[in-house]
NUTI-961606 format. One record per residue (C-alpha): x negated, y negated, z. Coordinates in steps of 0.05 Angstrom, whole numbers, plus 5000, padded with zeros to 4 digits. Each point is the difference from the previous one (the first is absolute). Layout:
REM residues N
XYZ
...
This chain:
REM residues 661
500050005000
496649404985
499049425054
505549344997
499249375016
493949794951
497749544970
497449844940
495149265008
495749805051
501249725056
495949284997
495649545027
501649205000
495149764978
503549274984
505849735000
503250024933
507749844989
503250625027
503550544952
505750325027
502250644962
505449554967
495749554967
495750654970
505350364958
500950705027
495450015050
498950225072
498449575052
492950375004
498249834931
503049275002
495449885075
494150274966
500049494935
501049505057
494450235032
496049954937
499750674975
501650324935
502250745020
502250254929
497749994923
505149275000
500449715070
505150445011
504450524961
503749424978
495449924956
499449255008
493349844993
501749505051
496949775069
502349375049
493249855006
498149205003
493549915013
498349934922
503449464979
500649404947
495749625032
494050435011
500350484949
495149654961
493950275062
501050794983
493950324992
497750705002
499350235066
497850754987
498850464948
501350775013
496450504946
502850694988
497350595016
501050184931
495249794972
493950375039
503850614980
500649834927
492249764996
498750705040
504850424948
499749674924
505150594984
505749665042
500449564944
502849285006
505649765033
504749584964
502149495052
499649865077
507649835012
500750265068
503049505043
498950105085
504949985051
498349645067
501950275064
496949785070
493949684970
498550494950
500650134922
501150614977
498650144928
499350484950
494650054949
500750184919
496650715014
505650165056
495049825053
503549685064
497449435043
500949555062
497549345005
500049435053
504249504981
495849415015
493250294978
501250374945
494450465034
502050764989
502450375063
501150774970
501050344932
503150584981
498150334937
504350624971
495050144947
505050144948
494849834951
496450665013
506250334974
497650094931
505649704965
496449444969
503949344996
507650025036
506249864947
502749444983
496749365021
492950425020
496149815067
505449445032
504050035058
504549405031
500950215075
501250425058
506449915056
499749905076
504750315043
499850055085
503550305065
496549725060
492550224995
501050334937
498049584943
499450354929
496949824937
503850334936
495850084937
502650434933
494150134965
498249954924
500850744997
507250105041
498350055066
502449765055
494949805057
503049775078
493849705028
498849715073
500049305005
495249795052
495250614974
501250084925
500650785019
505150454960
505350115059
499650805001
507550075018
502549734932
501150424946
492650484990
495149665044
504049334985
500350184922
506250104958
499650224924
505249634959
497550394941
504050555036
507850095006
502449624946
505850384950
494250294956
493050074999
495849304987
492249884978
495649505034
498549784942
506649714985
502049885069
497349435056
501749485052
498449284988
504749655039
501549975079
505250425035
505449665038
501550285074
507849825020
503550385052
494050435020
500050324929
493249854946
504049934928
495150164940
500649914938
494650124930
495949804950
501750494942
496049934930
503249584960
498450524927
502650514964
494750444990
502150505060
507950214993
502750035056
497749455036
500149975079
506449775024
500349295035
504250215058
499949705061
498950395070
499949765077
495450305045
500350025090
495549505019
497250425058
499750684970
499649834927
505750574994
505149784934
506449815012
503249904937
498749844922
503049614945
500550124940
499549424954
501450474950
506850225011
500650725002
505450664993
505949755039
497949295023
503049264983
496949764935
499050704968
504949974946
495149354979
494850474972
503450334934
498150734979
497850105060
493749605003
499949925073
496550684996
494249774969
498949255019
495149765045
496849295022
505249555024
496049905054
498949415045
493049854995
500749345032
501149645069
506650135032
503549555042
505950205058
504449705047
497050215068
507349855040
504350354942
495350664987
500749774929
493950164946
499949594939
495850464951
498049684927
500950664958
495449944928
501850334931
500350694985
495350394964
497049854930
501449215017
501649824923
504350524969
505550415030
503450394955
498350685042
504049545056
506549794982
504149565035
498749495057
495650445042
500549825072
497849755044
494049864942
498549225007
504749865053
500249645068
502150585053
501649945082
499450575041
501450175065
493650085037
501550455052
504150444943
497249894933
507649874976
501149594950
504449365024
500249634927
496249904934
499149544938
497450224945
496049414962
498950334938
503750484967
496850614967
492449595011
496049884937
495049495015
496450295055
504049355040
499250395072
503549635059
491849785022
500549645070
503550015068
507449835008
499349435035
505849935050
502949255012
505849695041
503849544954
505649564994
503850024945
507149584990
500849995080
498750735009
493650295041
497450554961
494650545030
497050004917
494750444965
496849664945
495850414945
495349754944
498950344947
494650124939
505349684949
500349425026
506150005052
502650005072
505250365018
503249815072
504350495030
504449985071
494850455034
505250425045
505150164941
495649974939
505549464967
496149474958
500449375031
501449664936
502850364934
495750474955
501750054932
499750654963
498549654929
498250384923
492950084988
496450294935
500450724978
493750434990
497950134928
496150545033
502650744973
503350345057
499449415051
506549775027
498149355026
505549695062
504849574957
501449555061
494349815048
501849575069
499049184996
501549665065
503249344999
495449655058
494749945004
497649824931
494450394966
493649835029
495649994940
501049994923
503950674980
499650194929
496549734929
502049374985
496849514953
500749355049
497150425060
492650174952
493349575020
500649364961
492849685033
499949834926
503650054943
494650344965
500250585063
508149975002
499150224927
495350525018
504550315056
505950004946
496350454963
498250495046
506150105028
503050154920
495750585004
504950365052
506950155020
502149465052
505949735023
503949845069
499450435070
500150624994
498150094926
498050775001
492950204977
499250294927
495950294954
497549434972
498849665067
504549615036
497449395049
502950135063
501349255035
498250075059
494750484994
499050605038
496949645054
505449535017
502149355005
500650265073
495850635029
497250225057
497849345029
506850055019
503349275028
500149555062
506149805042
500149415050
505950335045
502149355032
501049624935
502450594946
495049744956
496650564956
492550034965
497850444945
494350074959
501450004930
495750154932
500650004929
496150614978
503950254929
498050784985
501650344933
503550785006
498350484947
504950644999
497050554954
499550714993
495650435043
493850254971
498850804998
498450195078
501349365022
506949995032
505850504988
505149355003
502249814928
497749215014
494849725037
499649265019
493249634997
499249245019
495049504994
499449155028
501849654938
495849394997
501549324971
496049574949
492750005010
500150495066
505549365022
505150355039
506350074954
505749605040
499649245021
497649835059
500849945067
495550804985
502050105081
503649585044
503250055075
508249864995
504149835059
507750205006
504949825040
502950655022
506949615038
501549794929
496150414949
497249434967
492249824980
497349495042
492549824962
494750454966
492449815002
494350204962
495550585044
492450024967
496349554947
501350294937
497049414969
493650215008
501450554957
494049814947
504350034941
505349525042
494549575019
497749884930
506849644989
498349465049
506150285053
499249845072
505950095022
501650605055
502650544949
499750535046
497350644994
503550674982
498150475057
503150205068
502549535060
500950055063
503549575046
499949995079
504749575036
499149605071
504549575042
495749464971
497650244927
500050454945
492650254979
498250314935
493950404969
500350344942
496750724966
493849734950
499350624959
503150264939
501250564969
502549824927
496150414955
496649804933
500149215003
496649584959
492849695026
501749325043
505850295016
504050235061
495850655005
493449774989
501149515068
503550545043
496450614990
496249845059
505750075042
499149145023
502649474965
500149275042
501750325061
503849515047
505450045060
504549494984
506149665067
506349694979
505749615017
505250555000
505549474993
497649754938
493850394977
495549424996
492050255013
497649785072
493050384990
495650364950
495150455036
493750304950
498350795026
495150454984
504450434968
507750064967
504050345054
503150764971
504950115054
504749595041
498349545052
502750105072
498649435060
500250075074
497049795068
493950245033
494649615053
504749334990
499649944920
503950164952
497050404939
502450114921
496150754982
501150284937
496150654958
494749744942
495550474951
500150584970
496650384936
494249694997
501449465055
498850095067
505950265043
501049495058
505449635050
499049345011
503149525049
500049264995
502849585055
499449225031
């Protein structure tokens, strides 16, 4: 029988006295987890399970922000262990952000190592190191060497770290000792490669994201290869696990199966075969309901489905659970028989709003194509209408593409949707001229336009608009920050060659670049946009990034901020919001001058930037030594108050650093 009456954040330490949180004012939470971001900690992957990205923290402010500085600069233990074993290989990027609980950061690493840190320091107090690059399995699947965090949970003088490995396990360390706590699972170990509904390969099948620990039970979900060249694929579902034994307690399937809700969505039968629809990232839950809020991502073979007719659910869907149970309470499904790899890529982030005179407990969801959908977080209803609308047919043979996909009415789209002419870069009318014609060379047309076999440009790309950098919510205002990009990618359907998959259509993508390595689409290339969640309306966008020191951009004499078309985050305090932004990427086969001949070193002009979150206008510009990867978190520890945030990766070093007053 397992023990009541625990609890899942630490207890904390006032350190200052910031404006106190009640658990009202943090949507969803318990009064532990609203004292300890008054206390100036940051117990989960968001501040909370909220998934606010939001502290009441004042001690940064308008007026000083200008004086950060870097106070300390932690370097990962991965990279002694790479120098030590070249066949690790690289690690693609260091996007593990730490939790801080009673002084201390807790962090994971890109090879699945596990470490503590003080707070105030940054000196190292114990690592824990799985070795799961001994295994023999080369590189994990997916994303490679990256992880994004590990979970905190505590009962009185029992304080756990959880980790979930880049090769499916499931690790319960001590943490005041960094030990593997022997009564969990096998000497504190748990194989998630184990006791799914068929047999899975590492090699397909890994852990990127933290687990989230409601009600005394660890919910897990995957990282499942997004190819076709293995059939089946792993399924995606979704299991919770005893927090002090590690036992399971239940599993969904996000694949509905023989008998379930959602089954008669998968024609011929296909619910036999299909796999993925996993959540691969962060989760978010309300800690006083037992509710999980689970982003589910496309089913298998991510841009043809003709071996999956039908709707498929709960493929690309937002999904509560019961925590205790694993019952599902309600779904939306966001896209309807998925074709553009648009997975549901960041935390629901739960907000109290107030919309025509009525108090709604609300769940709002971004999304890779460009939208949020806001939902009544208890029911599921929408809290304003969603539009089931026509969309184009496939002219692929044997796809049957969704004729209707869901539009909601409020907010609007966050970013340009679709190919039109009057959205193209026009820095010049010599350039606009030269995006025209590249964009006659392929199938285009509004959201939603299915991929082909001539190539279809999928607006917004596969990486979003929105992804996993998620958004920010200010919970005593209702005001709402995301991160935003303009990253077009073409989709190529075609025909498998012989041994390559047994599917009759493959889908293969590629960045599509604009004139002269330009990106394609006007500017602003990435920019921060504020919403009013009480009345679904945009409230300002701004720029994030120089762009205009691209070298082709600067060669037309523009100085103005253009911004630049990588990942955001945003992290919001009683007193400001605070930015930094990812400086690599990954577009292949640019021109020379262009995007990818500046970001292949994983840095381009890394700063922090504070805002007014009222109006968005820049307070400070802070240089660092390097783009930050992963999000930023801020908390309290020896009177200051500190911004830390992951940099590096491939060829960069792997480091935290923390810059304070």
């Amino acid at each position: 029988m397992r023990p009541t009456g625990l609890k899942t954040v630490a207890t904390f330490v006032l350190l200052i006295a910031p404006a106190a949180l009640n658990a009202q004012t943090i949507p969803g939470a318990l009064p532990e987890s609203a004292a300890a971001l008054s206390g100036g900690e940051w117990p989960a992957y968001a501040g909370t399970y909220a998934a606010a990205r939001y502290s009441p923290l004042t001690q940064i402010d308008r007026d000083n922000a200008k004086a950060l500085h870097v106070a300390w600069r932690w370097k990962s233990p991965d990279m002694a262990i790479k120098t030590a074993n070249p066949q690790v290989g690289p690690t693609r990027a260091n996007e593990s952000t730490p939790l801080m609980v009673g002084g201390v950061l807790y962090t994971s690493t890109s090879l699945s190592e596990v470490a503590a840190i003080d707070a105030a320091t940054g000196e190292t107090k114990w690592v824990f190191d799985p070795k799961v690059y001994e295994n023999g399995l080369g590189i994990p699947a997916n994303d490679g060497w990256l992880h994004r965090g590990v979970a905190y949970w505590r009962n009185g003088d029992d304080e756990r770290i959880v980790m979930l490995t880049a090769f499916a396990e499931m690790i319960a360390l001590d943490a005041r000792t960094g030990k593997p706590v022997p009564t969990f699972g096998n000497d504190g170990r748990v194989d998630l490669a184990k006791g799914l509904r068929r047999p899975v390969e590492r090699d397909y099948y890994t852990m990127s994201s933290p687990a989230v620990i409601v009600r005394n039970v660890i919910v897990v979900g995957s990282s499942v290869m997004d190819w076709w060249g293995k059939r089946p694929s792993p399924p995606g579902d979704v299991r919770g696990f005893d927090v002090v034994t590690g036992k399971l307690l239940w599993t969904f399937h996000t694949v509905a199966q023989a008998g379930e809700p959602g089954v008669e969505t998968w024609q011929n039968d296909s619910w036999k075969e299909a796999g993925n629809a996993n959540v691969w990232a962060p989760m978010s839950a309300d800690e006083e309901l037992g509710y999980l809020y689970l982003p589910v991502s496309t089913p298998t073979n991510d841009y043809y489905g003709g071996h999956r007719p039908g709707d498929g659910l709960y493929g690309d869907s937002i999904v509560c659970l019961d925590a205790a149970t694993g019952r599902k309470v309600w779904h939306y499904q966001l896209v309807h028989h998925g074709l553009w790899d648009y997975d549901t890529p960041a935390a629901p982030n739960l907000i109290d709003i107030t919309v025509a005179g009525k108090r709604t407990k609300a769940v709002a969801q971004v999304t890779k194509q460009g939208f949020v959908y806001v939902f009544d977080r208890v029911t599921g209803e929408p809290v304003w209408p969603i539009e089931e609308r026509p969309v184009a047919v496939s002219s692929v043979p044997g796809e049957r593409a969704s004729r209707t996909q869901p539009f909601p009415t409020r907010p609007a789209p966050i970013d340009i949707q679709g190919v039109r002419d009057e959205d193209l870069i026009d820095l010049s009318p010599e350039i606009r001229k030269e995006a025209l014609d590249i964009v006659a060379k392929y199938d285009h047309g509004p959201l939603f336009t299915p991929p082909s076999e001539r190539g279809a440009i999928n607006m917004p790309g596969i990486a979003g608009s929105a992804n996993w950098a998620g958004a920010a919510v200010d919970p005593e205002t209702g005001m709402f920050y995301v991160g935003t990009y303009r990253l077009p990618f073409v989709v190529t359907v075609r025909k498998p060659w012989p041994m390559e998959s047994s599917y009759d259509f493959i889908g293969e993508f590629r960045y599509l670049s604009g004139p002269r390595g330009l990106p394609l689409f006007k500017p602003p290339f990435g920019s921060m946009l504020a919403i009013d969640m009480n009345s679904g309306e945009h409230r300002w966008r701004i720029p994030v990034g120089r762009g205009e020191l691209i070298p082709s951009i600067q060669q037309l004499g523009i100085r103005e901020r253009l911004g630049f078309p990588t990942r955001s985050w945003a992290l919001v305090t009683k007193t400001v919001m605070i930015v930094v932004q990812s400086g690599y990427f990954s577009a292949p086969r640019l021109a020379p001058g262009s995007l990818r001949r500046i970001a292949d070193l994983n840095n381009f002009d890394p700063h922090l930037w504070v805002y007014d979150k009222t109006s968005g206008e820049m307070l400070a510009e802070i240089a660092l030594p390097a783009n930050a990867v992963g999000a930023p978190i801020t908390y309290m520890a020896g009177g200051k108050q500190y911004i830390a945030f992951p940099v590096g990766g491939g060829p960069l070093v792997e480091e935290l650093i923390a810059v304070s007053l």
